[in-house]
N, C-alpha and C positions, 0 to 999 in steps of 0.2 A: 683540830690541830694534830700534827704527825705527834707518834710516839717515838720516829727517830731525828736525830740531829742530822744526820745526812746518812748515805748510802754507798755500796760497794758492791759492783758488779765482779764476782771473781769466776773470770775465763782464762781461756785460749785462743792463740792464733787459729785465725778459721773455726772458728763458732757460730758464729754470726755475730760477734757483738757490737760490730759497725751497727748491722741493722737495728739491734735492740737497743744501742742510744738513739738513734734517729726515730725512734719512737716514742721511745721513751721524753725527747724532748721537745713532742708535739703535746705531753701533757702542759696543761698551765699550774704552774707553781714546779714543775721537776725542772732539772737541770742536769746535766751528765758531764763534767769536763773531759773526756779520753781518756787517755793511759796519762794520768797525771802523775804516776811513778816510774814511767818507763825509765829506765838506764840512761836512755840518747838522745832522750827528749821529755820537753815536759807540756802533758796533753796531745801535742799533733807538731807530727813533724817541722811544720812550718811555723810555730807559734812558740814567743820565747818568754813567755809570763802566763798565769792564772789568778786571774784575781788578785796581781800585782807582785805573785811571788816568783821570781826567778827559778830559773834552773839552779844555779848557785846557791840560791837560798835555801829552795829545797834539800838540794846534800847538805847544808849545815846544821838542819834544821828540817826534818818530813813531818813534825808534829804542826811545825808553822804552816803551811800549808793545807794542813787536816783541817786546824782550826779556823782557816779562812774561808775553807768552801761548808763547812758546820753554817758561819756567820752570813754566808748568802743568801739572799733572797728565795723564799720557796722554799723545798729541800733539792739539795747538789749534792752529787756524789760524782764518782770516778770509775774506771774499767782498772781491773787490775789481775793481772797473769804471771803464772808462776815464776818466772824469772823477775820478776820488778821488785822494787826498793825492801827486802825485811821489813824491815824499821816500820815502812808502812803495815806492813799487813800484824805486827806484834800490835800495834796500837790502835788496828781496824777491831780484829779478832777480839779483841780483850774487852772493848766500848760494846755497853747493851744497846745503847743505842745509836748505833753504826747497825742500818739495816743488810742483811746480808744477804744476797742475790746470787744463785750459782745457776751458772749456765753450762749448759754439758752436750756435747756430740758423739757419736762414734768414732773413738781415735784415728782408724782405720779412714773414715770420708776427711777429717782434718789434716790426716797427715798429707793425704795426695796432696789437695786441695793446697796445702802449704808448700807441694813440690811444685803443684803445677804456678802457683804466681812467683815461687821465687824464677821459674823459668821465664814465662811472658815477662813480668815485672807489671803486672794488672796485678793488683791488691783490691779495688773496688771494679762496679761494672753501674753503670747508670743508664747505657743503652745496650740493647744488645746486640744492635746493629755492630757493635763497636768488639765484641769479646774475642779475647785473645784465646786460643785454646793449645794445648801442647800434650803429646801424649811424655808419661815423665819415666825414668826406672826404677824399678823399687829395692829399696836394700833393705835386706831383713833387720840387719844390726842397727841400722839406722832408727829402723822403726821401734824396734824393740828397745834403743837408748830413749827415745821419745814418750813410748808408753808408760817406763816405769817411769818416769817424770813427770807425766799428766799424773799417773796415780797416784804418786806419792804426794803430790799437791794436794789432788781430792780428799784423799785420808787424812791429810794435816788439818784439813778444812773441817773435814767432816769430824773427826776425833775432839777437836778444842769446842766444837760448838755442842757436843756430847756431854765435855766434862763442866760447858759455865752453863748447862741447862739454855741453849739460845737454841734457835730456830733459823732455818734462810726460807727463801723462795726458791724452788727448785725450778729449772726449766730448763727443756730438753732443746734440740735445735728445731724439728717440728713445730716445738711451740709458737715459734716466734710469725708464722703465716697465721696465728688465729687471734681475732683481735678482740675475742673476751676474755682470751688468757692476759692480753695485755690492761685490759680494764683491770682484771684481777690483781695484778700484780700494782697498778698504780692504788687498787685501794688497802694491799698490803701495805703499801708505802704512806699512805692516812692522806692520799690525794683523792679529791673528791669530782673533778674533771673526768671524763672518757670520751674515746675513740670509738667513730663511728666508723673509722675507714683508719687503714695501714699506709703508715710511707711507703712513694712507690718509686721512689729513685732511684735507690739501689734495688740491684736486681740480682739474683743468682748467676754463681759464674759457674760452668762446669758444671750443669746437673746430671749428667749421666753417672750411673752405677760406678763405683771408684773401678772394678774388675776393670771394664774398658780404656780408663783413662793412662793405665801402663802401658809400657812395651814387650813386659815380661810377666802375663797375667798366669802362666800357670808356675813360675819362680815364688810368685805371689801366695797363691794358692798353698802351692807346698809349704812357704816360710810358717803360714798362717793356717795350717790345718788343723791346727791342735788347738786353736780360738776360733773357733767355729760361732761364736758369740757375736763376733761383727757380722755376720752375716752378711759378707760380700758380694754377693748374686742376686741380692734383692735388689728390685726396680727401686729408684729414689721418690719418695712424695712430697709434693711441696704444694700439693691442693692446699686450701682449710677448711678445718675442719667442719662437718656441715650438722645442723640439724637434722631432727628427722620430717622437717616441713608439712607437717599433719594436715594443715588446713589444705592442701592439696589432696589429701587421700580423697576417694570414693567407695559409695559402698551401695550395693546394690539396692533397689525401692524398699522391699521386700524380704529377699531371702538374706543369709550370709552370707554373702559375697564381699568382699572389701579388698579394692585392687588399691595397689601403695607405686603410685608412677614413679619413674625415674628419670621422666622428660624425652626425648626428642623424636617427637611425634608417632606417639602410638595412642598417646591421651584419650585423641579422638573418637578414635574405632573402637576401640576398649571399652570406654565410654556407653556407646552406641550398645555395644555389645552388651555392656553388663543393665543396661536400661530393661533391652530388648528380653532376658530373662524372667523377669516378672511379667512381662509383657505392657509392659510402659515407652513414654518418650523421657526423653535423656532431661528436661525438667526432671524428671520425678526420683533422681540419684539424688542420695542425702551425700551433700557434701561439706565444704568449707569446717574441718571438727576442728577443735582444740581437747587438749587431751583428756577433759574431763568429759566432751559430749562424747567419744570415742571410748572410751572406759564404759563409759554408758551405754553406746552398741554395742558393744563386745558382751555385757553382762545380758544385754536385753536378745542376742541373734546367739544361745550358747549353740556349740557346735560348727561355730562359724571357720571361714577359710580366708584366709590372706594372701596374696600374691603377689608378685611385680615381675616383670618382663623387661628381659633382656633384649639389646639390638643392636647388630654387628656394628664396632665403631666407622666403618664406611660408611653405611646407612644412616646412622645416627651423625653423623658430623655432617653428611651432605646437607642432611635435612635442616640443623642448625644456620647451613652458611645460606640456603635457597631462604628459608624463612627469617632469620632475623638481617641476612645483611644484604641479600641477593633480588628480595622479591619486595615489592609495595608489600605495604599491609600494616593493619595494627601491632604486629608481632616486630615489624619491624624495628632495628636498634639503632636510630638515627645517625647519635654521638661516635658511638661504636663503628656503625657503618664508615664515617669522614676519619676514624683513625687510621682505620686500618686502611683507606686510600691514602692518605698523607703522610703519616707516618709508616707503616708496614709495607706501603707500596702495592698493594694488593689491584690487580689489572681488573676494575671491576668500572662498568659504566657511573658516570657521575652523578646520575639516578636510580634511582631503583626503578626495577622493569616491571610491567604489567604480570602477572604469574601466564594469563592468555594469549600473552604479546609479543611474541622474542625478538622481535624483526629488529636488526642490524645487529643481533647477538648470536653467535654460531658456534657450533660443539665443540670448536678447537678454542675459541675463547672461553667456555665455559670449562674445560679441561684446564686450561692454564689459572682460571682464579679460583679452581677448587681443590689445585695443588698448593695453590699460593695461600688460602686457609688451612688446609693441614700443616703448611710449614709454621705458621703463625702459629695456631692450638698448641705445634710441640713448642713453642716456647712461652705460650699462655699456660699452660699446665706446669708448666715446671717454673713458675712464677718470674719469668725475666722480662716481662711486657707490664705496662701501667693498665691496662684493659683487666675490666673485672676477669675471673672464670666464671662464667655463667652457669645456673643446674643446668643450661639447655645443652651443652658442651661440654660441663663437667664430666671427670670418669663416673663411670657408672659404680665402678667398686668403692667410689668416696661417699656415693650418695646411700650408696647402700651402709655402710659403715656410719653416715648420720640417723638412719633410720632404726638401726642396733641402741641408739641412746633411749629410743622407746621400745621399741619390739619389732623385731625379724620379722617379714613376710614368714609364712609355712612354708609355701614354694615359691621357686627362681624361675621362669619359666623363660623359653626362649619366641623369639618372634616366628622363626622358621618351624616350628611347631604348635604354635598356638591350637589351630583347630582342636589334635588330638589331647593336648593336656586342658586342653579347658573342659573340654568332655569326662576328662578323669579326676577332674580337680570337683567339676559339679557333682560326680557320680560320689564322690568323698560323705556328702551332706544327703545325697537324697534326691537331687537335680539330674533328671532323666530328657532326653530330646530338646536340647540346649539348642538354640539359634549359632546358626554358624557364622565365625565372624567374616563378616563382608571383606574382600580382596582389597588391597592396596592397590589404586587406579590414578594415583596423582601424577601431574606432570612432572614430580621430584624423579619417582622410579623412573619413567623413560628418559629422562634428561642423565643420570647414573650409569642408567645402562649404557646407554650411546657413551662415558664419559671414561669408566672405569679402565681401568689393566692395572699390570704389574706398578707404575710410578704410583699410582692412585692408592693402592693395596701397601707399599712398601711405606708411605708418608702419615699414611692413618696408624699403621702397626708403630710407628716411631713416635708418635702422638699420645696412641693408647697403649703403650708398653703395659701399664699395670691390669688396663683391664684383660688383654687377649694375656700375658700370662695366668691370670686369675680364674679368668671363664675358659681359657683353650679355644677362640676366636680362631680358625683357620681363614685361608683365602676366601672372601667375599663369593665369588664365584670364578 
C-alpha cells in the first residue's frame, strides 16, 4: 500500500510533462489527471469535468477536487506549474502525503522550445513525419522575466519542503528517455507494476541545440554570456541511458587482454584477433561475464589491459543498415526492417538481399536507401521515431558512458589505427610479435566506397553530432 494519498507532478511549459504522464499512466494503479489547476481549463483543454468536479467548482472549491482525485482508484495525481491555482499548491505543499515530484530542464531549451510552439502552434508531436519547425527571436528581457519565475517557483518548492522535513522525486528532463528511472519513480510512488518499454507516441519536437533554433544566435550568446551554466553549444541527448552490457565483453584465452565492444562490426576481427594472441581459435575467448566473473578476471590477469574501438560514424552506420536491415541474415531485424519501408519510407527491396547476390540492386539504389537510413538514425537518435535505438546504431559516446557505470576501458582506440596501437597496448603487459589484425575485406567496404561523398558524410555527421564532436571524427575519406 502507497504511503501517499495521491501525487503532484510540479513543472513547466516544455519539460516534458506531457511525456511523463503518458508514462506515468501506463503504470497499473497510477493515474495522472493534467493541469487539473490550470487557469483556463480543468485537466486538458477539451475536457470540462474531473472526476465529476467542474471547472466552476473547482474556483469555489480546489480542496474539493484534491479530495476527489485522493478518493480515486489507484493513486491519482495532477501536473501543476507555476502559474496555476495557489490554493492548490498551499494545500499540495502542506499534505505529507501529497507525493511530490519535480521535474526540471534547462530554462534556456524550455524557453525556445516554448517560442518555437507558441510559433507553429504544435504543442505535441506523435509523428515526426508531421513536425512543425520554426526558427524563433530571442529577447533577452523576455527570457530573463521567465527565468526568474521558473526560479522563484523552484525555491518556493524547494525551501517549504526544507522547512516541513519532506522529500520530492527529482528529475531531470534526460531522465524521462530511461525507463528504470521510471520504474523508480513508480516505486517511489509505493506502485508495485514496471515498465519494460517507454510510450512512444509522443515524440521530441525540435531536438536540435536551442543555439540553432534562433535567428539571432550570437544576440543570444551575448544576452547569456554571463550564464554560461546553460550551456548552449552542447549537442542535445535524447539516447537512454545504457548499461555497461558486460556479458558482451571478451577477454583474451590467456593473457590480459579484455576488449569492451561498442558494436558495429568490428566484434569480429577483434575477436579473431584477440583469440589469435594466445594462439587459440575464437572458441577458446572467455566471454558471456557478469560482473562478478569479471571482478574475478580482473583479480585473477593483474596487470591486465582494457580497450574498445572506435569506428568512424559512416562505417559504422553503413554497417548497421547492410546487416540488420539490408542483407538476409540472422542479424537481420525483420519488424524493424518492414518499419522503416512502411512507415519511414525507406527505398529499400521488399526482401532482404542475398549479401553474394545484388542483382537488380545497383549503386545509385544503394546510395539512395543509405541516405534514407541516416536520415531516419537522425531522428532515431534524438528519440522522435517509435523504433528502438539499437547498441548496433547507437552513439558510441552513450555506449561508452554505459560502460563508465562499471569501469572505463584504459584505452579508446581507433579503427584506422588498430594495427599500431594494438602493438603498444600489448607491449603495455609484456606481449611482444602480436598477430596482425587481418584487413577488412567485406562486401560492406566496397559497396561504401562506390557509395560515399559529400551527401553521405554530411547525413552521418547530422546523425552522429555528439560522437564526431566528442571523438573529432573528420571526413570519412
Amino acid at each position: 500500500m502507497s504511503k501517499f494519498d495521491y501525487f503532484v507532478i510540479f513543472a513547466e511549459m516544455r519539460t516534458g510533462s506531457n511525456y511523463l504522464e503518458a508514462n506515468i499512466n501506463h503504470f497499473d494503479g497510477l493515474t495522472c489527471y493534467g493541469e487539473a489547476f490550470n487557469p483556463s481549463f480543468i485537466g486538458y483543454p477539451q475536457v470540462d469535468n474531473i472526476l465529476g468536479i467542474t471547472l466552476e467548482q473547482r474556483e469555489g472549491d480546489p480542496g474539493a477536487l484534491i479530495n476527489a482525485i485522493k478518493a480515486a482508484d489507484g493513486l491519482a495525481g495532477f501536473r501543476f506549474f507555476g502559474d496555476h491555482d495557489p490554493r492548490a499548491l498551499e494545500i499540495s505543499l502542506a499534505h505529507p502525503r501529497c507525493a511530490k515530484v519535480v521535474l526540471t530542464r534547462n530554462p534556456i531549451d524550455s524557453f525556445v522550445s516554448w517560442k518555437i510552439a507558441k510559433a507553429t502552434g504544435q504543442w505535441k508531436l506523435t509523428n515526426a513525419t508531421h513536425a512543425k519547425s520554426e526558427h524563433v527571436h530571442f529577447d533577452a528581457d523576455e527570457f530573463e522575466t521567465f527565468l526568474a519565475r521558473v526560479q522563484q517557483f523552484q525555491t518556493q518548492l524547494l525551501n517549504h519542503l526544507q522547512k516541513t522535513g519532506q522529500t520530492a522525486f527529482y528529475l531531470a528532463y534526460d531522465d524521462l528517455s530511461d525507463v528504470e528511472v521510471m520504474n523508480g519513480l513508480a516505486s517511489f510512488l509505493g506502485c508495485h507494476d514496471r515498465l519494460t518499454s517507454l510510450d512512444r507516441k509522443l515524440k521530441k519536437q525540435n531536438p536540435e541545440a536551442s543555439i540553432d533554433k534562433v535567428v539571432n544566435p550570437a544576440d543570444m550568446e551575448a544576452a547569456l554570456a554571463r550564464l554560461d551554466r546553460f550551456n548552449l553549444n552542447r549537442t542535445p541527448n535524447f539516447e537512454p541511458r545504457r548499461g555497461p552490457m558486460i556479458p558482451a565483453y571478451m577477454a583474451a584465452p590467456d593473457s590480459g587482454l579484455l576488449y569492451l565492444p561498442l558494436r558495429g562490426g568490428l566484434d569480429h576481427r577483434v575477436g579473431d584477433w584477440l583469440a589469435a594472441v594466445d594462439g587459440k581459435s575464437r572458441s577458446a575467448l572467455k566471454t558471456k561475464f557478469t560482473q562478478k566473473t569479471l571482478r574475478q578476471w580482473k583479480r585473477d590477469h593483474a596487470g591486465h589491459r582494457s580497450f574498445a574501438v572506435l569506428r568512424h560514424p559512416v562505417v559504422r552506420a553503413h554497417h548497421a543498415f547492410c546487416t540488420h536491415v539490408l542483407f538476409d541474415g540472422p542479424r537481420n531485424f525483420p519488424k524493424i526492417r518492414e518499419t522503416l519501408r512502411r512507415v519511414h519510407k525507406l527505398p529499400i527491396p521488399q526482401e532482404p538481399l542475398l549479401k553474394r547476390n545484388l542483382k537488380g540492386y545497383d549503386i545509385n539504389a544503394h546510395h539512395n536507401a543509405f541516405l534514407a537510413f541516416l536520415g531516419f538514425l537522425k531522428h532515431n537518435l534524438s528519440a522522435q521515431t517509435a523504433v528502438r535505438i539499437d547498441p548496433a546504431w547507437a552513439s558510441q559516446l552513450s555506449i561508452l558512458q554505459g560502460m563508465a557505470q562499471f569501469g572505463l576501458p584504459d584505452v579508446i582506440l581507433r579503427e584506422e589505427r588498430l594495427v599500431s596501437d594494438l602493438d603498444f597496448l600489448g607491449s603495455q603487459i609484456g606481449l611482444n610479435n602480436l598477430p596482425v589484425m587481418p584487413p577488412d575485406e567485406d562486401v560492406e567496404t566496397t559497396l561504401l566506397a562506390e557509395v560515399y561523398d559529400a551527401a553521405v558524410e554530411k547525413a552521418a555527421q547530422e546523425a552522429y553530432a555528439r560522437d564526431c564532436l566528442a571523438f573529432g571524427f573528420a571526413a570519412w575519406a
